[in-house]
PDB file with one MODEL, atoms N, CA, C and O in Angstrom:
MODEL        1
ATOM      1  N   UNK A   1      24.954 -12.536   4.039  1.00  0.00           N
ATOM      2  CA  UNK A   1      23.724 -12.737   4.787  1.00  0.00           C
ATOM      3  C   UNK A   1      23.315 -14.203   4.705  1.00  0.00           C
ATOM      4  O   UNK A   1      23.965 -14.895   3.921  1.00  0.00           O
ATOM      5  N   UNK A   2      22.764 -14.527   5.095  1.00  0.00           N
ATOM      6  CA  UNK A   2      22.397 -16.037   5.549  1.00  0.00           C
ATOM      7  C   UNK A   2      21.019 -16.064   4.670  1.00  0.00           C
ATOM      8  O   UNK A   2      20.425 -15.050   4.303  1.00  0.00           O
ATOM      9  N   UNK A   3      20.679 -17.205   4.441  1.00  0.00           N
ATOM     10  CA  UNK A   3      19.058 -17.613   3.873  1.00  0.00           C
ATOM     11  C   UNK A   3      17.975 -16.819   4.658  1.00  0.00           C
ATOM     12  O   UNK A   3      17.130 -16.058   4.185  1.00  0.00           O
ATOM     13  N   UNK A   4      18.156 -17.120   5.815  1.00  0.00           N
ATOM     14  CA  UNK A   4      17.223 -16.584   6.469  1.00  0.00           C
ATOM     15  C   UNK A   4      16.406 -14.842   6.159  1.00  0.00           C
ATOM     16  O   UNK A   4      15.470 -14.287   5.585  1.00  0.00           O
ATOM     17  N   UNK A   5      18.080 -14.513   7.390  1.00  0.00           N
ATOM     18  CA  UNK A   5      17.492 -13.030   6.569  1.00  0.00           C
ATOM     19  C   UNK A   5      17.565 -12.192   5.238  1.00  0.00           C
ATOM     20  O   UNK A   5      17.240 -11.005   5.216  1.00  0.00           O
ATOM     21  N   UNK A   6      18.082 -12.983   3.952  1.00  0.00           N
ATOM     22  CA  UNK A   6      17.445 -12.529   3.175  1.00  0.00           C
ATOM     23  C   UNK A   6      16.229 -12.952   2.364  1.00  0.00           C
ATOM     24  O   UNK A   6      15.828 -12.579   1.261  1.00  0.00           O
ATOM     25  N   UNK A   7      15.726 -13.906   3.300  1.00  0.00           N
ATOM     26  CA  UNK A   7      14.017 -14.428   2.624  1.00  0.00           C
ATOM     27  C   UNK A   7      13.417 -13.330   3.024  1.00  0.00           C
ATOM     28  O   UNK A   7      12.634 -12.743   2.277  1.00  0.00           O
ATOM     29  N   UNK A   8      13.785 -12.764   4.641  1.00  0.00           N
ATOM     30  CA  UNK A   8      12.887 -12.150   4.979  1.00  0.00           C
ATOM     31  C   UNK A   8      13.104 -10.272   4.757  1.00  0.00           C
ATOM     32  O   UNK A   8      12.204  -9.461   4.978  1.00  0.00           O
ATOM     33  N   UNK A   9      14.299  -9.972   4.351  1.00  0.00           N
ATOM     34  CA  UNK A   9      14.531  -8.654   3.461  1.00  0.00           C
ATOM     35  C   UNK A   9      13.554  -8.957   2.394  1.00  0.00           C
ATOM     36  O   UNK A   9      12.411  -8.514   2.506  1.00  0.00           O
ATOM     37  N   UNK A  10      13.885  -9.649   1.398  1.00  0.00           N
ATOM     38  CA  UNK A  10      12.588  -9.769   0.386  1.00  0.00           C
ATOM     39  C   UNK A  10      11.284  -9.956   0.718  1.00  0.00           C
ATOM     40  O   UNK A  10      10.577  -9.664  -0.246  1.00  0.00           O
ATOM     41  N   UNK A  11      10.537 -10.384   1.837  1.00  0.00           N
ATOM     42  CA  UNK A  11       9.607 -10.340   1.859  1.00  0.00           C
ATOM     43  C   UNK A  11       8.878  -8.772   2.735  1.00  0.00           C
ATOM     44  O   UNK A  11       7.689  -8.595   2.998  1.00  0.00           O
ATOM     45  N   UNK A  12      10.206  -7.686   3.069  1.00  0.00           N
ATOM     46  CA  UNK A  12       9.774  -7.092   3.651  1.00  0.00           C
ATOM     47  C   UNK A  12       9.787  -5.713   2.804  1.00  0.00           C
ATOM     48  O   UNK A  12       9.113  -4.683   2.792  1.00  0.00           O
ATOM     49  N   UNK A  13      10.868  -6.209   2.124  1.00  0.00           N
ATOM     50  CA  UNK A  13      10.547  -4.781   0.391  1.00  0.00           C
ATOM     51  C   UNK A  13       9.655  -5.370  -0.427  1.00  0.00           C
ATOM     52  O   UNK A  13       9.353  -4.605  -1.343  1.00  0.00           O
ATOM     53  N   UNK A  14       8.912  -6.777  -0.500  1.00  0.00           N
ATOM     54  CA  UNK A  14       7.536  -6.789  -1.221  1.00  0.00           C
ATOM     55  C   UNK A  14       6.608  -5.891  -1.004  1.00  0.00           C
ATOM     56  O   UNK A  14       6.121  -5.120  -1.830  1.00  0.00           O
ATOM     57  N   UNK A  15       6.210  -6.058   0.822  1.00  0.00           N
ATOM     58  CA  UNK A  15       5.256  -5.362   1.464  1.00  0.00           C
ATOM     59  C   UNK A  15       5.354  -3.697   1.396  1.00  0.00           C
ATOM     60  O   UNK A  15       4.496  -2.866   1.697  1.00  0.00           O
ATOM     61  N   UNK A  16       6.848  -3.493   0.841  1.00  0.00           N
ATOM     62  CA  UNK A  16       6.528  -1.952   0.978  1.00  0.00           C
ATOM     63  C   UNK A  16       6.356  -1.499  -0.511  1.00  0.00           C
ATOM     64  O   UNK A  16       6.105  -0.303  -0.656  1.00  0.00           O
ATOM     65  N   UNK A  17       6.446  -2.216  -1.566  1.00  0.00           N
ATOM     66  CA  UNK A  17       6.312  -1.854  -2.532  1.00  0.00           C
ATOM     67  C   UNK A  17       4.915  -2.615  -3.173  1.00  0.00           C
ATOM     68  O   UNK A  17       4.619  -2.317  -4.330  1.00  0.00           O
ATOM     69  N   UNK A  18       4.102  -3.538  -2.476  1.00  0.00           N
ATOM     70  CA  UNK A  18       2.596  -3.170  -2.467  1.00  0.00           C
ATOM     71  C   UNK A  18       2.254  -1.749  -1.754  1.00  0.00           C
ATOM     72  O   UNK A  18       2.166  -0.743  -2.458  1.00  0.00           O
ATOM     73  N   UNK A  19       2.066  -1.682  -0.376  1.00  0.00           N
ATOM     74  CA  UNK A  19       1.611  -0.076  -0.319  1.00  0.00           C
ATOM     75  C   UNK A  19       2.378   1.106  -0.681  1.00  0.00           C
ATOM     76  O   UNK A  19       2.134   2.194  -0.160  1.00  0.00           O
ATOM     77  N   UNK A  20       3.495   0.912  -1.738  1.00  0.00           N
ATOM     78  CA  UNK A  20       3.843   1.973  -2.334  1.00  0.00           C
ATOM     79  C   UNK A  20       2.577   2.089  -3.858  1.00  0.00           C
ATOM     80  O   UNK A  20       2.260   3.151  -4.394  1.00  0.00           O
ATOM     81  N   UNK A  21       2.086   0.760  -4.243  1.00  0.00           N
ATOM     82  CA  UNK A  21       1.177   0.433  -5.624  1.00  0.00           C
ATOM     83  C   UNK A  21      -0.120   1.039  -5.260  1.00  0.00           C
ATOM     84  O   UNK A  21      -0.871   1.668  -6.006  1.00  0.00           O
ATOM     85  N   UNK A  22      -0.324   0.682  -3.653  1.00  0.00           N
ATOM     86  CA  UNK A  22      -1.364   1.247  -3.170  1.00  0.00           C
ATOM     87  C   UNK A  22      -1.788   2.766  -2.873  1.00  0.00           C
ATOM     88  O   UNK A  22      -2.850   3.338  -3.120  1.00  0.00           O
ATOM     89  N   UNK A  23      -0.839   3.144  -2.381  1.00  0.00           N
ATOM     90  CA  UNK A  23      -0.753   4.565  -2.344  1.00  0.00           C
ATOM     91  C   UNK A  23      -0.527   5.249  -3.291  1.00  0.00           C
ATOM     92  O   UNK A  23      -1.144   6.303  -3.135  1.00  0.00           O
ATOM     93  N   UNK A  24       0.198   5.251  -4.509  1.00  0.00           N
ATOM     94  CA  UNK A  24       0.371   5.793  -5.311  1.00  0.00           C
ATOM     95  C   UNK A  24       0.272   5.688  -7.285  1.00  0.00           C
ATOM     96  O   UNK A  24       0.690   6.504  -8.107  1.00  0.00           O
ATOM     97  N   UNK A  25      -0.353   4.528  -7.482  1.00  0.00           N
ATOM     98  CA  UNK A  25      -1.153   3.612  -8.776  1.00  0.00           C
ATOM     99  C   UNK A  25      -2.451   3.896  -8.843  1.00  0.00           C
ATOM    100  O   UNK A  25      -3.012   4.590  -9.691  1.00  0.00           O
ATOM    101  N   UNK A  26      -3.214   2.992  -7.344  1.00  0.00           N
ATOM    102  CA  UNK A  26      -4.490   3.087  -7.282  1.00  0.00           C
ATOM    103  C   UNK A  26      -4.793   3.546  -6.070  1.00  0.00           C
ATOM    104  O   UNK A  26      -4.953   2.691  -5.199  1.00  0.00           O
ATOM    105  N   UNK A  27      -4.920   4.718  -5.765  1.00  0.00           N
ATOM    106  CA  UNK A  27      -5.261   5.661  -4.097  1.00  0.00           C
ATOM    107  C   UNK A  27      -6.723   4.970  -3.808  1.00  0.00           C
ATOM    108  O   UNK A  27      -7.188   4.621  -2.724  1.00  0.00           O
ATOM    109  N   UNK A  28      -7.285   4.886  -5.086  1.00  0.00           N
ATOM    110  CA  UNK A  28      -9.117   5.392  -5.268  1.00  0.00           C
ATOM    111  C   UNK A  28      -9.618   3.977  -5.057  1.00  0.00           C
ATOM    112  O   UNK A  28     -10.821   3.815  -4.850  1.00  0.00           O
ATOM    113  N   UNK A  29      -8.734   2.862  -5.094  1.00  0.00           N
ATOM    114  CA  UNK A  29      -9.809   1.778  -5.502  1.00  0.00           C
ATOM    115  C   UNK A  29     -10.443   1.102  -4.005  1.00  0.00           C
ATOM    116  O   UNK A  29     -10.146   1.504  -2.880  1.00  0.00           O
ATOM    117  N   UNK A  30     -11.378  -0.012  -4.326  1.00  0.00           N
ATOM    118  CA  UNK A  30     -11.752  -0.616  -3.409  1.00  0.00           C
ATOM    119  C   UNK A  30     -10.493  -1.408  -2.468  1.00  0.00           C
ATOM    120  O   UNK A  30     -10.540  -1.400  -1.238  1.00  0.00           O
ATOM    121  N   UNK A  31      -9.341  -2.106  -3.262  1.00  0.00           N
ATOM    122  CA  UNK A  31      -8.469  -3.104  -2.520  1.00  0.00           C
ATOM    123  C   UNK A  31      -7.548  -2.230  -1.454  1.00  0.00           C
ATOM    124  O   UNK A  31      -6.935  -2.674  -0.483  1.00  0.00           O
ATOM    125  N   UNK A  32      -7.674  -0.114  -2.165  1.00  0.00           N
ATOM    126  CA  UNK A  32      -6.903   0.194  -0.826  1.00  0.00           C
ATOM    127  C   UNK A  32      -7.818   0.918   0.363  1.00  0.00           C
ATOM    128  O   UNK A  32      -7.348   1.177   1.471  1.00  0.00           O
ATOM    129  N   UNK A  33      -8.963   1.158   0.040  1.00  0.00           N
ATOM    130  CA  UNK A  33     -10.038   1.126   1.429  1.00  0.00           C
ATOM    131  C   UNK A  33     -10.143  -0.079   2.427  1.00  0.00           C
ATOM    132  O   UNK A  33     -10.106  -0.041   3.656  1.00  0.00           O
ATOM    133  N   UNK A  34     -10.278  -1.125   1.620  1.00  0.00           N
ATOM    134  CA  UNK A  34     -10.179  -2.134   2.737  1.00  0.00           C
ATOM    135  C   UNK A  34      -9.096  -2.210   3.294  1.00  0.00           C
ATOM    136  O   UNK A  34      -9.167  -2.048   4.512  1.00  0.00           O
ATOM    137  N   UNK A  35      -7.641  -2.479   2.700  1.00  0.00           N
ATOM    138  CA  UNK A  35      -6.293  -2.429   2.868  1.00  0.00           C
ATOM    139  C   UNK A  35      -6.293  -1.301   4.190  1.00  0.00           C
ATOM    140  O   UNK A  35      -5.859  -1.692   5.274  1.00  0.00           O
ATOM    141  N   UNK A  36      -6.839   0.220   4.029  1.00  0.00           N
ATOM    142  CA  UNK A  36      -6.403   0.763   5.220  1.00  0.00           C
ATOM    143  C   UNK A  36      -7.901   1.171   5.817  1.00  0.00           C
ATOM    144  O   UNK A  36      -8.330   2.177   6.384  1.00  0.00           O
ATOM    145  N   UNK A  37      -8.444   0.001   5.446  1.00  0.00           N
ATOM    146  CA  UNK A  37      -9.453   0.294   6.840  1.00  0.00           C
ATOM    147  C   UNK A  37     -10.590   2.027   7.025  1.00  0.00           C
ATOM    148  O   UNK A  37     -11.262   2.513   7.934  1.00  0.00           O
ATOM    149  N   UNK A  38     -10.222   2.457   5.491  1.00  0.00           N
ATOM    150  CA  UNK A  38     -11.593   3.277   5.352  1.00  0.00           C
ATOM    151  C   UNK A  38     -12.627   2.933   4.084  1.00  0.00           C
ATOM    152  O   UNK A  38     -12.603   2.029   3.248  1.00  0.00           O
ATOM    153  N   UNK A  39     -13.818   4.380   4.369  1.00  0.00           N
ATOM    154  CA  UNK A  39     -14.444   3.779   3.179  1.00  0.00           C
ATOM    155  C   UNK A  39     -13.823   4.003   1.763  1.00  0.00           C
ATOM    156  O   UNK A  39     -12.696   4.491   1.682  1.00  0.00           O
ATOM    157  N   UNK A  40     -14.377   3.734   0.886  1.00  0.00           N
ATOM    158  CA  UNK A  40     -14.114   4.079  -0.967  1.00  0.00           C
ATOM    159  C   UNK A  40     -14.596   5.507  -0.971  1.00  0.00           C
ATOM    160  O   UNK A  40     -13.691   6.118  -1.539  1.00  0.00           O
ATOM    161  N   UNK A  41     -15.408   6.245  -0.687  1.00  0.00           N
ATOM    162  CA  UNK A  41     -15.673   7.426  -0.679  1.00  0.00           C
ATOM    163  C   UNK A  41     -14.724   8.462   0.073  1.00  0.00           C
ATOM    164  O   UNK A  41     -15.029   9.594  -0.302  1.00  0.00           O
ATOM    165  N   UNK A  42     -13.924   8.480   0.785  1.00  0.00           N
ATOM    166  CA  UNK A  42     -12.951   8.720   2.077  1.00  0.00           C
ATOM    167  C   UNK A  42     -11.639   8.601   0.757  1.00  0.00           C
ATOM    168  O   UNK A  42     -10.812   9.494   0.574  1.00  0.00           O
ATOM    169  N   UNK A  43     -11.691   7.542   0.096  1.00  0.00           N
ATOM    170  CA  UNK A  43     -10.007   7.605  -1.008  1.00  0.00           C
ATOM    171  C   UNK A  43     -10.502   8.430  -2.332  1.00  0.00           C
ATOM    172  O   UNK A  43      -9.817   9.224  -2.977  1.00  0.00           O
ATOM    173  N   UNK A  44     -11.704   8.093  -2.553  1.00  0.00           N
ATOM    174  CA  UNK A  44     -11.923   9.380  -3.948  1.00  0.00           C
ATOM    175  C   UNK A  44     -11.475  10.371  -3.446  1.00  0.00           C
ATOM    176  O   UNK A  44     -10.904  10.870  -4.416  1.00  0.00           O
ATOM    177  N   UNK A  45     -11.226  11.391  -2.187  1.00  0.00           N
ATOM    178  CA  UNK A  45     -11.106  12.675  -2.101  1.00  0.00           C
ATOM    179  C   UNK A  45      -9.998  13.181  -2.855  1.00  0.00           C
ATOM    180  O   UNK A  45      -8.903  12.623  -2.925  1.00  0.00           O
ATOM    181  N   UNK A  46     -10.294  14.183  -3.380  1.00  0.00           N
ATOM    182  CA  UNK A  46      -8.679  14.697  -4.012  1.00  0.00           C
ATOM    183  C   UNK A  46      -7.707  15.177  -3.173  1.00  0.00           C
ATOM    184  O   UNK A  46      -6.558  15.443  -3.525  1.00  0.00           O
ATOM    185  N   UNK A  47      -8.351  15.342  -1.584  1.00  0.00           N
ATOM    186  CA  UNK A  47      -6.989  16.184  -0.714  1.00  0.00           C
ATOM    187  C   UNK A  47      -6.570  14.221  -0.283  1.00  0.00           C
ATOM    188  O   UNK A  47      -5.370  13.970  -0.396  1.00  0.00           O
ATOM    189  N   UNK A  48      -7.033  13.600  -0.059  1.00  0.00           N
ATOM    190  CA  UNK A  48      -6.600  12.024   0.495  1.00  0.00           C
ATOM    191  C   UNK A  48      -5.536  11.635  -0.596  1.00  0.00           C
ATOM    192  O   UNK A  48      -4.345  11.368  -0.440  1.00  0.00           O
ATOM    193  N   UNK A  49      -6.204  11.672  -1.610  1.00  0.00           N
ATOM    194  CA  UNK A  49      -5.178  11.140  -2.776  1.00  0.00           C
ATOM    195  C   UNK A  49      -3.830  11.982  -2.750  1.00  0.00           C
ATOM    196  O   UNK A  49      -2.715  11.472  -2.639  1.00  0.00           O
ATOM    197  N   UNK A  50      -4.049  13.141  -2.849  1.00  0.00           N
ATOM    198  CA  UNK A  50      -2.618  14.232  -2.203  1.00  0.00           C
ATOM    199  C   UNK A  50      -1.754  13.601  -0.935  1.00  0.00           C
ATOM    200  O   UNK A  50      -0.549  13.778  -0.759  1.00  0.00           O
ATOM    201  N   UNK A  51      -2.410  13.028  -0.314  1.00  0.00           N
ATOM    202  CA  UNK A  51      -1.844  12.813   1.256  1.00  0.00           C
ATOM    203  C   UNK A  51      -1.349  11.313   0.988  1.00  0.00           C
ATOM    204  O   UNK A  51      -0.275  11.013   1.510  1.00  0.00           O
ATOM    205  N   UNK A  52      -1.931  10.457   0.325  1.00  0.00           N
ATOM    206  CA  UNK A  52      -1.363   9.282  -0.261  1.00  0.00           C
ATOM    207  C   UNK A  52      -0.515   9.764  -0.945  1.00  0.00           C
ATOM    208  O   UNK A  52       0.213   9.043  -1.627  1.00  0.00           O
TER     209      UNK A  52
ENDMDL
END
């Protein structure tokens, strides 16, 4: 592979292994409500956290 695309393989299994941290570390916190654009009350749920 060339420089290129493997800067950008690595930068594209970073991104999935932040919202893998997100989804499945911290479901509940504030950085993944904003991250997907709901509220903090909406990720406390216990069926959301299931679905994460």
């Amino acid at each position: 592979m060339s420089l290129i695309s493997s800067i950008l393989c690595v930068i594209v299994a970073l991104e999935h292994f932040y919202i893998f941290y997100l989804e499945t570390i911290v479901p509940a916190s504030a950085k993944t409500a904003k991250t997907f654009q709901v509220s903090q009350d909406f990720t406390k749920d216990k069926m959301v956290q299931t679905l994460f």
